[in-house]
N, C-alpha and C positions, 0 to 999 in steps of 0.2 A: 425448450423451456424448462425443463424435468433438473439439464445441468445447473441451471440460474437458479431456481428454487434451491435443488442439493445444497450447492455452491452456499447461500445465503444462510442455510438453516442450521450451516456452523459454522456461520462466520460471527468476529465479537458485533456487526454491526446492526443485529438481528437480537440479540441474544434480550433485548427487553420488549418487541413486537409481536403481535397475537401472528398469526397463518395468514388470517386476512391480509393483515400488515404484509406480511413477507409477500405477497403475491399482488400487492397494488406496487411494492420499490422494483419487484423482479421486471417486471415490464419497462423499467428504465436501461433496464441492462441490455446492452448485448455483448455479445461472445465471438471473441476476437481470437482465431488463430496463427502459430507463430510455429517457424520450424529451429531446430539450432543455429545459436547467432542471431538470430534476427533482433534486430533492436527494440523494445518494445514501450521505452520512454526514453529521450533524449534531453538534455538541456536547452536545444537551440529550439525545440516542438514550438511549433504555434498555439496549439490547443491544450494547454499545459494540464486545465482545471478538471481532470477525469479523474474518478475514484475507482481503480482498480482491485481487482480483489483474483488472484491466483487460483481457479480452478483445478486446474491437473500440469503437471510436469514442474517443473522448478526455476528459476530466475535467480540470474547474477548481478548482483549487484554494484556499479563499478565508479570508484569517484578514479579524479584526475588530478596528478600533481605531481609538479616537475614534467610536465609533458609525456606521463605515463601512468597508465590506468592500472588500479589494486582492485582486486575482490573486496570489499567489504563487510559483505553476507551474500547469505542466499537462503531466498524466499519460496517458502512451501508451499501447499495449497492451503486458501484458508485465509493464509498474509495479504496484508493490505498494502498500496501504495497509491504514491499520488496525493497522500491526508493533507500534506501542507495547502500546498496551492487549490487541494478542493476545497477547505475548508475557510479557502481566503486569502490566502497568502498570496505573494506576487509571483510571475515566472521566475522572476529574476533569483527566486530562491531554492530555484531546480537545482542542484547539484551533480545528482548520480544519474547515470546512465544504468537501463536494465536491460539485461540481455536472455532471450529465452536459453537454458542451458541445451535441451534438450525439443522436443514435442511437448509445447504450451497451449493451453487454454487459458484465457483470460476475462472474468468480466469487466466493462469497462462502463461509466455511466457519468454524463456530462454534468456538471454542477448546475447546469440552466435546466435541464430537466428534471433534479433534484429540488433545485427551488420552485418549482413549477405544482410542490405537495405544499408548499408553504401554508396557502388559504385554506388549501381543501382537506389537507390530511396535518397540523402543526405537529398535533404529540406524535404521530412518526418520524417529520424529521426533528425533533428533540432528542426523540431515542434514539435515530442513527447516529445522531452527531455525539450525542453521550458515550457512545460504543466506536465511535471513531478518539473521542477522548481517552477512552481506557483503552483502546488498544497504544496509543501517542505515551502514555503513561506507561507501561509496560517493554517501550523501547528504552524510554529517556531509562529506565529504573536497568535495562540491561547494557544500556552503554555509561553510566554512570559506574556497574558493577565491575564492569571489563577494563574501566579510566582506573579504577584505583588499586586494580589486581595490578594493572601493568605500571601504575604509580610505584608499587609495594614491590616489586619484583627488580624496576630500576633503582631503588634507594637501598635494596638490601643486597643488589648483587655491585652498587655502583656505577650504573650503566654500562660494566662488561658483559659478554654472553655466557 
């Protein structure tokens, strides 16, 4: 349990919840391990609606196109994934494939047992999802910065290398 608390108490989804707090959500978590390669969220997953949160080791991130898989990033501990589809969104809006790089630890915590604070605990899940919001804000704000670096780079170099 010691990792799941660590794990949460610097994570952004925590970052407005008293101790209390962190230790009535930490009990939703379990702790998922993963060797190099192993797959650790797929598009075709049946159980898509898990809010992961990267514990130890690192994760590749991989979309597909043209029938071959790019790196897209890769996720530290700390990083979240899964925020779409836990937060509501449809499977159908799975994209990427993550793959643990190395020796991963993973928490992972099902949306049905996060709505399950709904009655009993609201202002925690407000703040989690607030802190799931500003982490979603702090992606779009770096691949927005990345779209127009490489915007700026094609128009000034004229799409040559």
């Amino acid at each position: 349990m010691s990792l799941v608390i660590d794990t949460l108490r610097t994570s952004p989804v925590t970052e407005e919840l008293s101790e209390a707090e962190v230790e009535i959500l930490a009990e939703l978590f379990k702790v998922q391990d993963y060797k190099a390669g192993d797959i650790i969220v797929q598009p075709k997953d049946a159980q898509p609606d898990n809010l992961y949160i990267l514990a130890s080791g690192d994760i590749e991130v991989k979309l597909e196109s043209g029938g071959e898989e790019s790196t897209v990033h890769v996720l530290k501990p700390g990083d979240l994934a899964g925020m779409i589809t836990f937060a509501g969104g449809a499977a159908s809006q799975i994209s990427a494939t993550l793959y643990a790089i190395g020796p991963t630890k993973v928490l992972s915590m099902p949306r049905l047992k996060f709505e399950s604070l709904l009655n009993s605990h609201p202002k925690l899940v407000y703040h989690v999802m607030r802190g799931i919001i500003r982490n979603m804000h702090g992606i779009v704000r770096r691949v927005n910065s990345e779209s127009a670096e490489l915007a700026n780079y094609i128009y000034k170099t004229g799409g040559r290398y």
